[in-house]
C-alpha positions in Angstrom: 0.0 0.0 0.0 1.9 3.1 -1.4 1.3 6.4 1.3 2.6 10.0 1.0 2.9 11.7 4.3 3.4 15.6 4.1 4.3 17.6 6.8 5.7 21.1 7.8 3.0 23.6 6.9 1.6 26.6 8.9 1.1 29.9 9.3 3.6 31.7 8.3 4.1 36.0 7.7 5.1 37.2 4.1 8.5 36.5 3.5 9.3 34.1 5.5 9.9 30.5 5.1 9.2 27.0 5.4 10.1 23.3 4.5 7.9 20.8 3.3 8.3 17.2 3.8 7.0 14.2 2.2 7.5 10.5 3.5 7.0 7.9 1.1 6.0 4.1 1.6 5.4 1.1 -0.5 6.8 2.5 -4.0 10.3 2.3 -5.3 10.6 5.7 -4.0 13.7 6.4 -6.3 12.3 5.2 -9.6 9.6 7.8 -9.4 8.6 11.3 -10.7 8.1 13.3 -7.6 6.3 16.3 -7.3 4.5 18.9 -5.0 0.9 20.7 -6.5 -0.6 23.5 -4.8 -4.6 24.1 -4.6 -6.0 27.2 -3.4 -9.0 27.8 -2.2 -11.4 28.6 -5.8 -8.3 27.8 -8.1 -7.6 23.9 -9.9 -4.5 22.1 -8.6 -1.4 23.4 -10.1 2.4 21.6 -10.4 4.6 24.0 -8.1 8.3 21.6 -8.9 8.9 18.3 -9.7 12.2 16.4 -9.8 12.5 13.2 -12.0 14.7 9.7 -10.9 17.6 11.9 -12.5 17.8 14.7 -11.0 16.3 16.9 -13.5 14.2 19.7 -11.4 11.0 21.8 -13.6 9.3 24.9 -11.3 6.5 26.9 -12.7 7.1 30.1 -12.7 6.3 31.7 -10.0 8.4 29.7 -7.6 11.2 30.0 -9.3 14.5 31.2 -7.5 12.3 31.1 -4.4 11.1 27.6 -3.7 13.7 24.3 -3.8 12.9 21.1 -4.5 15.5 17.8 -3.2 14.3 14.4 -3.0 16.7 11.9 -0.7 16.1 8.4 -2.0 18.0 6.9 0.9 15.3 7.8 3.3 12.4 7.9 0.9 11.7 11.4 1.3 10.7 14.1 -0.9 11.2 17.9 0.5 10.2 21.7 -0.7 11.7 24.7 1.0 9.8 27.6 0.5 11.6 31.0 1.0 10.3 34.7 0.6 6.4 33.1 0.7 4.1 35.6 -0.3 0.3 35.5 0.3 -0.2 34.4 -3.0 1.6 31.0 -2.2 -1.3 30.0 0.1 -2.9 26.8 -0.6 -3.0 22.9 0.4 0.5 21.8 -0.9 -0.2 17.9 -1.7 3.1 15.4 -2.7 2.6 13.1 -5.8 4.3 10.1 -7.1 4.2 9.5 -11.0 5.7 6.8 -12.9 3.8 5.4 -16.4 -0.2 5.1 -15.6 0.3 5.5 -11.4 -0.4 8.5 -9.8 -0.1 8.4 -6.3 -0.7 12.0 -3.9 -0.7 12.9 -0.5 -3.3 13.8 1.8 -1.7 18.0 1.5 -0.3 20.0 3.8 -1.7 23.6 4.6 0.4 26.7 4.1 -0.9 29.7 5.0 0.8 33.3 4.2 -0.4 36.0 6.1 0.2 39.0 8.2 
């Protein structure tokens, strides 16, 4: 049974920071695409980063030179650290697992930007 456990959200002001986490369980951790999606209240899901078995990283573009994904495949772990967060950045942050016709996602993690 495959799970993805986030953690590290909260309440945070406007440019601060914060690092999400993702435990994975019951995959091949390293042989999958692993990515972090954002939904805000309103808005569809969106990718935020994603970083292949390779190494090779993708951010949308309004993360970028802000937000970092890192994946450690020795502890099955997927993380996003989230610097100079603005209140556009709210949203439940879920982790997802890809690899040919699986998706897998996390139950999300809530990250809230605010003053």
């Amino acid at each position: 049974q495959v799970q993805l456990v986030e953690s590290g959200g909260g309440l945070v002001q406007p440019g601060g920071s914060l690092r999400l986490s993702c435990a994975a369980s019951g995959l091949t951790f390293g042989t999958y695409l692993m990515g972090w999606y954002r939904q805000a209240p309103g808005k569809e899901r969106e990718l935020v980063a994603h970083i292949s078995s390779g190494g090779y990283i993708y951010y949308t573009d309004s993360v970028k030179g802000r937000f970092t994904i890192s994946r450690d495949n020795s502890k099955n772990t997927l993380y996003l650290e989230m610097n100079s967060l603005k209140p556009a950045d709210t949203a439940v942050y879920y982790c997802n697992a890809h690899k040919l016709t699986q998706y897998f996602w996390g139950q999300g993690t809530q990250v809230t930007v605010s003053s």
